[in-house]
mmCIF file of the C-alpha atoms, coordinates in Angstrom:
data_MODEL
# 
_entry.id   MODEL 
# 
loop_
_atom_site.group_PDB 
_atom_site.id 
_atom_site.type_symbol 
_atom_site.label_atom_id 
_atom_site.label_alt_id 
_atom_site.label_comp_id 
_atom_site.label_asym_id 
_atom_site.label_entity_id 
_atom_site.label_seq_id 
_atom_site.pdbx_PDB_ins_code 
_atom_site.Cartn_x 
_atom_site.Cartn_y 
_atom_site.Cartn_z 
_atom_site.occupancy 
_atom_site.B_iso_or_equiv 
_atom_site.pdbx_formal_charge 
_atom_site.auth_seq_id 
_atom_site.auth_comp_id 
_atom_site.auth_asym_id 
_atom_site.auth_atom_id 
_atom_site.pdbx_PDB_model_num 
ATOM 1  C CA . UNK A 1 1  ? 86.163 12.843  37.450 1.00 0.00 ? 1  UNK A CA 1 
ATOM 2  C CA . UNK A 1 2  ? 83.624 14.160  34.869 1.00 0.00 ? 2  UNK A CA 1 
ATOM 3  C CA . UNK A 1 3  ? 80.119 14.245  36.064 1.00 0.00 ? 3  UNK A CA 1 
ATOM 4  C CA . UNK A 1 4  ? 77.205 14.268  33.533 1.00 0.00 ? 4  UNK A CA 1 
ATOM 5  C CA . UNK A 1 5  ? 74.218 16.335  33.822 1.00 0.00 ? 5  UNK A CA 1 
ATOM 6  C CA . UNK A 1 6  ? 71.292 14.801  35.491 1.00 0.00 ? 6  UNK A CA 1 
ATOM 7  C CA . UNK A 1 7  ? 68.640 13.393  32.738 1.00 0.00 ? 7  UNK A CA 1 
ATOM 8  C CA . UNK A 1 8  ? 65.219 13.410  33.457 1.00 0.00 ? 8  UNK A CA 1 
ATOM 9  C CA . UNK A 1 9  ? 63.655 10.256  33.254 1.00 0.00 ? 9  UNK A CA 1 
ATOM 10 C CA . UNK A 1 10 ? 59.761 9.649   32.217 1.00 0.00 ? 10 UNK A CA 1 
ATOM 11 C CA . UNK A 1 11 ? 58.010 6.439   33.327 1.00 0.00 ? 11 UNK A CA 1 
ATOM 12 C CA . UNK A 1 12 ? 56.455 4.720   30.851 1.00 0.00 ? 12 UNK A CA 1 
ATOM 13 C CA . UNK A 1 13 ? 54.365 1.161   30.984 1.00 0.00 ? 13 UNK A CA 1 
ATOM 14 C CA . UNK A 1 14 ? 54.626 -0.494  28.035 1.00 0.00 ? 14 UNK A CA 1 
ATOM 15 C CA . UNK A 1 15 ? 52.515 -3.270  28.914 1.00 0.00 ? 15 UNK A CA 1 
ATOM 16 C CA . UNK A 1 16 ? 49.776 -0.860  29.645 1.00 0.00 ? 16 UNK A CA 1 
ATOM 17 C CA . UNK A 1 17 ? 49.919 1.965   27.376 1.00 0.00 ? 17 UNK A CA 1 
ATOM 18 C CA . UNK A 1 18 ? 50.736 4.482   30.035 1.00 0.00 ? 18 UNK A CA 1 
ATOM 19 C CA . UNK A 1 19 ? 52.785 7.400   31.173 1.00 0.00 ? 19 UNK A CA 1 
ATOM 20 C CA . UNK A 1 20 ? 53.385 8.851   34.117 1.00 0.00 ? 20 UNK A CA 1 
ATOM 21 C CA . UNK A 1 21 ? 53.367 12.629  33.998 1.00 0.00 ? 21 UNK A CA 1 
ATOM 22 C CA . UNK A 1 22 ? 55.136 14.187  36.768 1.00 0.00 ? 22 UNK A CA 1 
ATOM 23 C CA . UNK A 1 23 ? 53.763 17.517  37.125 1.00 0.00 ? 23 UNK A CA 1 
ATOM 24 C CA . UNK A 1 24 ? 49.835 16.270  37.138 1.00 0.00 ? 24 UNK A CA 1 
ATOM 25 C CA . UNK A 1 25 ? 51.019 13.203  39.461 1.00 0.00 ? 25 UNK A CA 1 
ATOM 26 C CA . UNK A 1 26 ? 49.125 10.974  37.640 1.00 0.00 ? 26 UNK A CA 1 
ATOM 27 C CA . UNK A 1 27 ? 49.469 7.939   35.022 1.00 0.00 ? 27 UNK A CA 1 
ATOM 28 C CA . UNK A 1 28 ? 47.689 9.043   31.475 1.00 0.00 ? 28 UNK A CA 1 
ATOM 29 C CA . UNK A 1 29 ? 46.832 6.557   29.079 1.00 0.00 ? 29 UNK A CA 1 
ATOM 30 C CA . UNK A 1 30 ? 49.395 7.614   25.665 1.00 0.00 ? 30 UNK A CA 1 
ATOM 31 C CA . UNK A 1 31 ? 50.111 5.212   23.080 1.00 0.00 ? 31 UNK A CA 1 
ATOM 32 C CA . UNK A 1 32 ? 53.553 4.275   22.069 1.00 0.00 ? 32 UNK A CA 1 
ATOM 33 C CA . UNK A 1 33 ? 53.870 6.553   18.755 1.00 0.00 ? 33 UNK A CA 1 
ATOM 34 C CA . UNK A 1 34 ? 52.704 9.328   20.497 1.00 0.00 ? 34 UNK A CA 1 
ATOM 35 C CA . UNK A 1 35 ? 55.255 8.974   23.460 1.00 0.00 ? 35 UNK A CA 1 
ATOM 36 C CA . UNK A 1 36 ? 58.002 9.364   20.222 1.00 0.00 ? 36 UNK A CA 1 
ATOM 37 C CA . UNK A 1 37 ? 56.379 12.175  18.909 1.00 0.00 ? 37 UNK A CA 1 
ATOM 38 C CA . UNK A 1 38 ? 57.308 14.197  22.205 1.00 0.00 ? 38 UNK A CA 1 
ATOM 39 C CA . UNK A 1 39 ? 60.333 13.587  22.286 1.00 0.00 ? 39 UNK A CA 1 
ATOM 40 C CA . UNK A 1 40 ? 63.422 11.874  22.830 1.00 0.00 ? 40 UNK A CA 1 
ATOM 41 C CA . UNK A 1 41 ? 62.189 8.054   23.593 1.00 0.00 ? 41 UNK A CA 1 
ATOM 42 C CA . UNK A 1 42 ? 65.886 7.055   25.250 1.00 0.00 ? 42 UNK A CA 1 
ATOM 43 C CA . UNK A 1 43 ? 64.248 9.237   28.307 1.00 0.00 ? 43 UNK A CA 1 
ATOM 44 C CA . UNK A 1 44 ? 61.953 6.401   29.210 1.00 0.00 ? 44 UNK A CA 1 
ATOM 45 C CA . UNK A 1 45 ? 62.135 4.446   31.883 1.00 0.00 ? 45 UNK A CA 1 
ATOM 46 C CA . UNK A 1 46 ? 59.743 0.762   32.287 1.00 0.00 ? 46 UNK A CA 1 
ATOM 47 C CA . UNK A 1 47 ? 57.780 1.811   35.119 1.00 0.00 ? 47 UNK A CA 1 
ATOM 48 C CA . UNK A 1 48 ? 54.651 0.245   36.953 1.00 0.00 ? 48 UNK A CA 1 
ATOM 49 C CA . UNK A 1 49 ? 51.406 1.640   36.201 1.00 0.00 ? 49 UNK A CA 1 
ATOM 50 C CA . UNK A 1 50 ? 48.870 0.988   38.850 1.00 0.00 ? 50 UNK A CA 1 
ATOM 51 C CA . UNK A 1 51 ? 47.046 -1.537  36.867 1.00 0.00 ? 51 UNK A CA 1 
ATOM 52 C CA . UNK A 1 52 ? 50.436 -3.293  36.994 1.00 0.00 ? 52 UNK A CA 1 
ATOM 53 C CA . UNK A 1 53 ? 50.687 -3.105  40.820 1.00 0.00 ? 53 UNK A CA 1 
ATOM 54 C CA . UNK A 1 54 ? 47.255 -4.443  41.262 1.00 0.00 ? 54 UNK A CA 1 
ATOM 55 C CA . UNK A 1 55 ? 48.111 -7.077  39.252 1.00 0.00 ? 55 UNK A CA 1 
ATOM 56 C CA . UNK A 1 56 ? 51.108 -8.108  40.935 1.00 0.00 ? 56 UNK A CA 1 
ATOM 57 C CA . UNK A 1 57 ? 49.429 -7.514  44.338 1.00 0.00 ? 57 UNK A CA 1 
ATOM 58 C CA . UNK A 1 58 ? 46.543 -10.073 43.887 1.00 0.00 ? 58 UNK A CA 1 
ATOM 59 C CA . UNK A 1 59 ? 49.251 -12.727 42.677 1.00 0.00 ? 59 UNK A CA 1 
ATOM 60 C CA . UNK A 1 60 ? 51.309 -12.257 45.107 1.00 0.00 ? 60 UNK A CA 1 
ATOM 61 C CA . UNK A 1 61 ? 48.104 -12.951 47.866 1.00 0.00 ? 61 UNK A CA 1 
ATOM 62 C CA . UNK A 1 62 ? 46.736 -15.961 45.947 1.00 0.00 ? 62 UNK A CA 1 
ATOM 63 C CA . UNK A 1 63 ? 50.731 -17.540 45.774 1.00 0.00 ? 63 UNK A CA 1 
ATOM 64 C CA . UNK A 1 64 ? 51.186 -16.542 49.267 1.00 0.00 ? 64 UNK A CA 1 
ATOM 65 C CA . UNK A 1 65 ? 48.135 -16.559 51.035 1.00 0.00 ? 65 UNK A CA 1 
ATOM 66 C CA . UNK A 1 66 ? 50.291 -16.986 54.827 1.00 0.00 ? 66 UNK A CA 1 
ATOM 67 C CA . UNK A 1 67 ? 51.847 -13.056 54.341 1.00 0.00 ? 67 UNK A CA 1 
ATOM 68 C CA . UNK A 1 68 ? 48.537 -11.607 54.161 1.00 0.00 ? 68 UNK A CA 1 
ATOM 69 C CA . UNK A 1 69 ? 46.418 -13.413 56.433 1.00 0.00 ? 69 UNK A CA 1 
ATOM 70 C CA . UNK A 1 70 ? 43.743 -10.296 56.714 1.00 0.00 ? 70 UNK A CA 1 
ATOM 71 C CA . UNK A 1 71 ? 43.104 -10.151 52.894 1.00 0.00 ? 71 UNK A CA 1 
ATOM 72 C CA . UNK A 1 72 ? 40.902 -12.807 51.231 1.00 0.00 ? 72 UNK A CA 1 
ATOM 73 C CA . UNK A 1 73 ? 41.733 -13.031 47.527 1.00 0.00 ? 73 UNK A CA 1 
ATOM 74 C CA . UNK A 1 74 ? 38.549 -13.570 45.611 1.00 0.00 ? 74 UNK A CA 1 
ATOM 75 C CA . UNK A 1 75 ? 38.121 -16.561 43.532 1.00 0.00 ? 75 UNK A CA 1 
ATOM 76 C CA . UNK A 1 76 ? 37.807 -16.343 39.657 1.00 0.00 ? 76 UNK A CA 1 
# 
């Protein structure tokens, strides 16, 4: 059994703009031809940015209000 090396994997939201950058721990806002320029762009994963998880947090309280009875979702 042949085992390849490990690859490194970057996050990267595309719906967003951003990429997560491991060694600051933080999601930085880098457009898509610069995320090329640095290097090899098969080493990008789709990941969640935090504006993403927001977003999928307040739908899931306004399409399921009865899981998260404590939270009020504000009206828009």
């Amino acid at each position: 059994m042949v085992v390849s090396p490990r690859t490194r994997t970057t996050p990267y939201c595309s719906v967003h703009g951003q990429l997560f950058v491991a060694p600051l721990q933080a999601w930085l806002p880098v457009p898509r031809p610069h995320v090329y320029a640095w290097g090899d762009p098969l080493a990008l994963t789709e990941g969640a940015c935090p504006t993403c998880e927001a977003l999928a947090l307040r739908s899931l309280k306004a399409q399921f209000p009865a899981l998260y009875p404590d939270t009020a979702v504000p009206s828009r």
